[in-house]
Wavefront OBJ file of the C-alpha trace (Angstrom):
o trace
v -19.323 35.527 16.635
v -20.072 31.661 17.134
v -18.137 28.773 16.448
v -19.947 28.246 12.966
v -19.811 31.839 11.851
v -15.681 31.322 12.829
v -16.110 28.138 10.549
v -17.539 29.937 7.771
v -14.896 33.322 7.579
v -12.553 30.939 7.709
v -13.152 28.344 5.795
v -11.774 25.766 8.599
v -14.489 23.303 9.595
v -16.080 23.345 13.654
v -14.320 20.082 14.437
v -10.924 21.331 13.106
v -11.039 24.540 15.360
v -12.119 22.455 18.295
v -9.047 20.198 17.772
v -7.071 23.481 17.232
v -8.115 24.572 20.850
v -7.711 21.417 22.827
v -4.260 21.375 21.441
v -3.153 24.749 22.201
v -3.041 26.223 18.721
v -6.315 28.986 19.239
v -7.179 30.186 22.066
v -10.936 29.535 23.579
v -13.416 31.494 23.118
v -15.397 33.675 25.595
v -18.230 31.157 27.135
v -21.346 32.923 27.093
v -23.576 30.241 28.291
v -22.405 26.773 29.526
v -22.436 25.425 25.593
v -21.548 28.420 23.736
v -18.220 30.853 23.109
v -17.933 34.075 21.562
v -14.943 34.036 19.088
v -13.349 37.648 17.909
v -11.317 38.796 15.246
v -7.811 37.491 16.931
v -9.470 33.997 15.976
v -10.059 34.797 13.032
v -6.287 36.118 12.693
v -4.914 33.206 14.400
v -6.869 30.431 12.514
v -5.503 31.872 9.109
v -2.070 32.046 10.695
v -2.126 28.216 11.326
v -3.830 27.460 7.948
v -1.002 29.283 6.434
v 1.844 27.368 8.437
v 0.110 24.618 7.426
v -1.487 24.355 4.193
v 1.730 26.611 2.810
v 4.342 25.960 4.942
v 3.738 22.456 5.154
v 4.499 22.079 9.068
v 2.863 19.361 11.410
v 0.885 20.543 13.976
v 4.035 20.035 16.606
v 5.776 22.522 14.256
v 2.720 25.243 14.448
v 2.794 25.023 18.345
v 6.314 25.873 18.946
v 6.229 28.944 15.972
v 2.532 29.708 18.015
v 4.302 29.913 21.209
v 7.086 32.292 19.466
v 4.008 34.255 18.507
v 2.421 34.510 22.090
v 5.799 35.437 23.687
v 6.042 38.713 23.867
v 9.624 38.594 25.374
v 11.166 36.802 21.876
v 12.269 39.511 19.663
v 10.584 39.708 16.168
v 13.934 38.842 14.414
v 14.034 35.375 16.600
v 10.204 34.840 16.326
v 10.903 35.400 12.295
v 13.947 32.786 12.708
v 11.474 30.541 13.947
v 8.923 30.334 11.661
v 11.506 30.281 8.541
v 13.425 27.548 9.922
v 10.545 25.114 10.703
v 9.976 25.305 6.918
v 13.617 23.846 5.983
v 14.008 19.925 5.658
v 15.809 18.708 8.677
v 18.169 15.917 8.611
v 19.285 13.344 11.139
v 22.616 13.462 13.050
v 25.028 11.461 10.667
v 23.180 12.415 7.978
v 24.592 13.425 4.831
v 21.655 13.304 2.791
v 22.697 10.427 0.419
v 23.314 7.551 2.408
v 26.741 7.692 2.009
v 27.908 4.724 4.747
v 31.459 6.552 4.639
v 30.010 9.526 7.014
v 31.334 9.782 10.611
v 28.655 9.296 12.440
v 27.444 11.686 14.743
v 29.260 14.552 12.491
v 26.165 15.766 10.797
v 24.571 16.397 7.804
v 26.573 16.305 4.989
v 30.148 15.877 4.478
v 32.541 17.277 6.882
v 34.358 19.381 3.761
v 30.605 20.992 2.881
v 29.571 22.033 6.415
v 33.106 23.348 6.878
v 32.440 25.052 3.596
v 28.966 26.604 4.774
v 30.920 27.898 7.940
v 33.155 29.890 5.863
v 30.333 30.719 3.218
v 28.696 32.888 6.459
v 32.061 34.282 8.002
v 33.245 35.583 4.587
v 29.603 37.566 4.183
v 29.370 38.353 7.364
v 25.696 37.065 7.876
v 24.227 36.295 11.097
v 23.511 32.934 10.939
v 24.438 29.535 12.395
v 26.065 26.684 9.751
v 24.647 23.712 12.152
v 20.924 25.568 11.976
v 18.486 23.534 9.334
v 19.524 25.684 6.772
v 23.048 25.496 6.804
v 22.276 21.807 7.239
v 20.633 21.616 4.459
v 22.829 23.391 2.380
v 25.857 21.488 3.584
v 23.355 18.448 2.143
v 23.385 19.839 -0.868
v 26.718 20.778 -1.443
v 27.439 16.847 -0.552
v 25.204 15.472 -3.232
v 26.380 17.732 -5.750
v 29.712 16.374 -4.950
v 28.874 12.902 -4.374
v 27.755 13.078 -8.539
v 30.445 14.698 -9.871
v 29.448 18.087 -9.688
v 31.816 19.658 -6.588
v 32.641 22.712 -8.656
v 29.190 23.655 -8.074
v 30.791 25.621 -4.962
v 32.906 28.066 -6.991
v 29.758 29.979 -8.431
v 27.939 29.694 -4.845
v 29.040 32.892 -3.985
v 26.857 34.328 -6.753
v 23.926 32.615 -5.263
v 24.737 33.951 -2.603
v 24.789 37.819 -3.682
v 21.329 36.327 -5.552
v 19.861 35.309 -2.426
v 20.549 38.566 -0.180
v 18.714 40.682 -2.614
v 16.027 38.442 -2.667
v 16.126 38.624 0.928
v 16.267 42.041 1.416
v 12.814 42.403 -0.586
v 11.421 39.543 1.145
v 11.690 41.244 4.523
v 11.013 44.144 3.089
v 7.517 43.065 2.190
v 6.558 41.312 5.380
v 7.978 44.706 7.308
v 4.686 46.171 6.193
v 2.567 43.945 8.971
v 2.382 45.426 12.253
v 0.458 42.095 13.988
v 2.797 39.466 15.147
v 0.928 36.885 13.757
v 0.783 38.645 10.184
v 4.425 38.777 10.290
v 4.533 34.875 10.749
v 1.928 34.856 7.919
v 3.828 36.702 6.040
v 7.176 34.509 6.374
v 5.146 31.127 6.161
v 3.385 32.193 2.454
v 6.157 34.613 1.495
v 9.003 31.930 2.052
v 6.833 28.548 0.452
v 5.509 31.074 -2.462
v 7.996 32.972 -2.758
v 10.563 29.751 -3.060
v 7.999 28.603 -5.709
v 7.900 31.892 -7.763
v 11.555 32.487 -7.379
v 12.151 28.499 -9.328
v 9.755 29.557 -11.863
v 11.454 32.501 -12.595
v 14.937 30.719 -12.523
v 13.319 28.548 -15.164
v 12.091 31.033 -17.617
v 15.698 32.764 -16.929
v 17.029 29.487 -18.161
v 15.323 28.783 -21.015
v 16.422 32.579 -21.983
v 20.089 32.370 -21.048
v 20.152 28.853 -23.209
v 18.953 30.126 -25.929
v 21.465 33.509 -26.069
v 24.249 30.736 -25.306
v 23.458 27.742 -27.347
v 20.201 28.950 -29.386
v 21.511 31.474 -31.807
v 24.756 29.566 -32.263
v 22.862 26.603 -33.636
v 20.751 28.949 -35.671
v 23.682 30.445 -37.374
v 24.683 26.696 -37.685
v 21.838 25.615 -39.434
v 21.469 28.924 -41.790
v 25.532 28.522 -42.775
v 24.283 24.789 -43.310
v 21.718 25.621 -45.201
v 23.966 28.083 -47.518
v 26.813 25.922 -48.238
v 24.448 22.779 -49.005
v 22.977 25.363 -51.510
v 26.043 26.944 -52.956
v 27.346 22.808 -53.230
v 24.402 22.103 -55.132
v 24.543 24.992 -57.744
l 1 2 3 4 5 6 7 8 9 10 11 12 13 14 15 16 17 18 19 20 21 22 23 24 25 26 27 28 29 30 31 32 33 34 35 36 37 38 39 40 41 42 43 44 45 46 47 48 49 50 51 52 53 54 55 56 57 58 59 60 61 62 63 64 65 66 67 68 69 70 71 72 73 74 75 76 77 78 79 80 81 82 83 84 85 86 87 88 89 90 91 92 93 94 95 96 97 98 99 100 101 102 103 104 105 106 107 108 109 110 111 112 113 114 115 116 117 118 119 120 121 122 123 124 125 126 127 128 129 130 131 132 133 134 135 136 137 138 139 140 141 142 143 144 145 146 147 148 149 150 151 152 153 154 155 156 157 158 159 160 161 162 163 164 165 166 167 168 169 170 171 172 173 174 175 176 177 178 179 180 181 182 183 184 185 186 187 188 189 190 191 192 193 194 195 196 197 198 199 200 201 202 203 204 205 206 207 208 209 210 211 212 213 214 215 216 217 218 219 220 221 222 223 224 225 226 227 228 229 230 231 232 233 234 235 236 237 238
C-alpha cells in the first residue's frame, strides 16, 4: 500500500508518519520508484502501537523510541520488554524529590521520605514480588505514601497491604488478558491501553464501590435515624 492508503487505515496523517520515520519510530517503506514506498501490514501494526503509547499512554516521543527499541530487540525478554512499556507510563520524579516540596528532604535521597521508600522496600520483600523500590513505581508510591503523611494521614500504610492483595489480582487478570497476543508489538499495545484504561476503569469502579460501601456504613444508619426521628416527633406530638 502507499503512504496515503497507510494514512487512511490508520487514521495518522502523511506528515505524521513521515516524522515517525525520520525519527526512528516506523520503519521505511519499500521504495518502488525514486518517490514512492510500499508500506505492509507491520506499518500498519507499528503505527497503532505508537498511537497507542501515545494518545493512551501519554508518552513523548523520546519515551516511544526507547519502548520501540525494546520492541525491535529480539534479545530483551518479553517480561523486561513488558517492564518497559509499563514503567514509561508512571510519573517520574526528580532526585530529592519527595513530591511535596518538602525543603526538609536530604537531597539526593530520592523521592519521598526516607521512612516511605524504606517502607516500599519492605512492602516488596514481605510479598515476595519481583520488583525494584527505586524503579518509577516504587518511586512513586514512596511519593505517595509521603503526602499522605505530610497531611495527616500516615496510617494510610496499615491498610496498604490490602491494596496490595487488591492490586495482584488485578494484575494477574491484566496479564492474563494481554497473554492472548502473540505479536510483540500487540503485547506493548496491550500494556499501553490495558494499563491507562484499565487504571481509568479500575477508579471508576473504586468509585461506584464507594458510594455503595458509604451507604451500607453511614446510609442506612441515618435512615434509621431519620425514621426513629420521625416516630418519636410523632408519638411527642400525640
Amino acid at each position: 500500500m502507499r503512504i496515503g492508503e497507510l494514512s487512511r487505515r490508520t487514521g495518522v496523517s502523511v506528515p505524521t508518519i513521515k516524522f515517525y520515520v525520520r525519527e526512528g519510530l516506523l520503519p521505511a517503506g519499500r521504495l518502488t520508484s525514486p518517490n514512492q514506498a510500499a508500506y505492509e501490514e507491520t506499518h500498519v501494526r507499528r503505527l497503532h502501537l505508537i498511537r497507542a503509547l501515545i494518545d493512551v499512554g501519554g508518552m513523548s516521543v523520546a519515551a516511544v523510541g526507547e519502548v520501540i527499541a525494546a520492541v525491535d530487540d529480539p534479545g530483551r525478554p518479553v517480561h523486561e520488554l513488558l517492564g518497559e512499556a509499563a514503567h514509561r507510563m508512571v510519573p517520574r520524579y526528580g532526585e530529592g524529590s519527595s513530591g511535596n516540596d518538602d525543603e526538609g528532604e536530604e537531597e539526593g535521597a530520592g523521592p519521598g521520605s526516607a521512612e516511605a521508600r524504606k517502607r516500599v522496600g519492605a512492602l516488596l520483600d514481605e510479598r515476595g514480588w519481583h520488583g525494584d523500590a527505586e524503579s518509577p513505581a516504587g518511586q512513586a508510591l514512596a511519593v505517595a505514601l509521603t503526602a499522605l503523611e505530610s497531611v495527616g494521614h500516615g496510617r494510610f500504610a496499615e491498610v496498604l497491604d490490602v491494596y496490595a492483595d487488591a492490586a495482584e489480582q488485578v494484575a494477574r487478570v491484566d496479564l492474563e488478558y494481554v497473554a492472548h497476543h502473540v505479536a510483540r508489538e500487540e503485547l506493548v499495545e496491550s500494556v499501553a491501553v490495558g494499563t491507562a484504561l484499565g487504571d481509568a476503569v479500575f477508579a471508576a469502579l473504586r468509585r461506584l464501590a464507594h458510594t455503595d460501601a458509604s451507604y451500607r456504613l453511614f446510609g442506612r444508619e441515618e435512615e434509621n435515624g431519620g425514621e426513629g426521628g420521625a416516630e418519636a416527633e410523632g408519638a411527642g406530638g400525640a
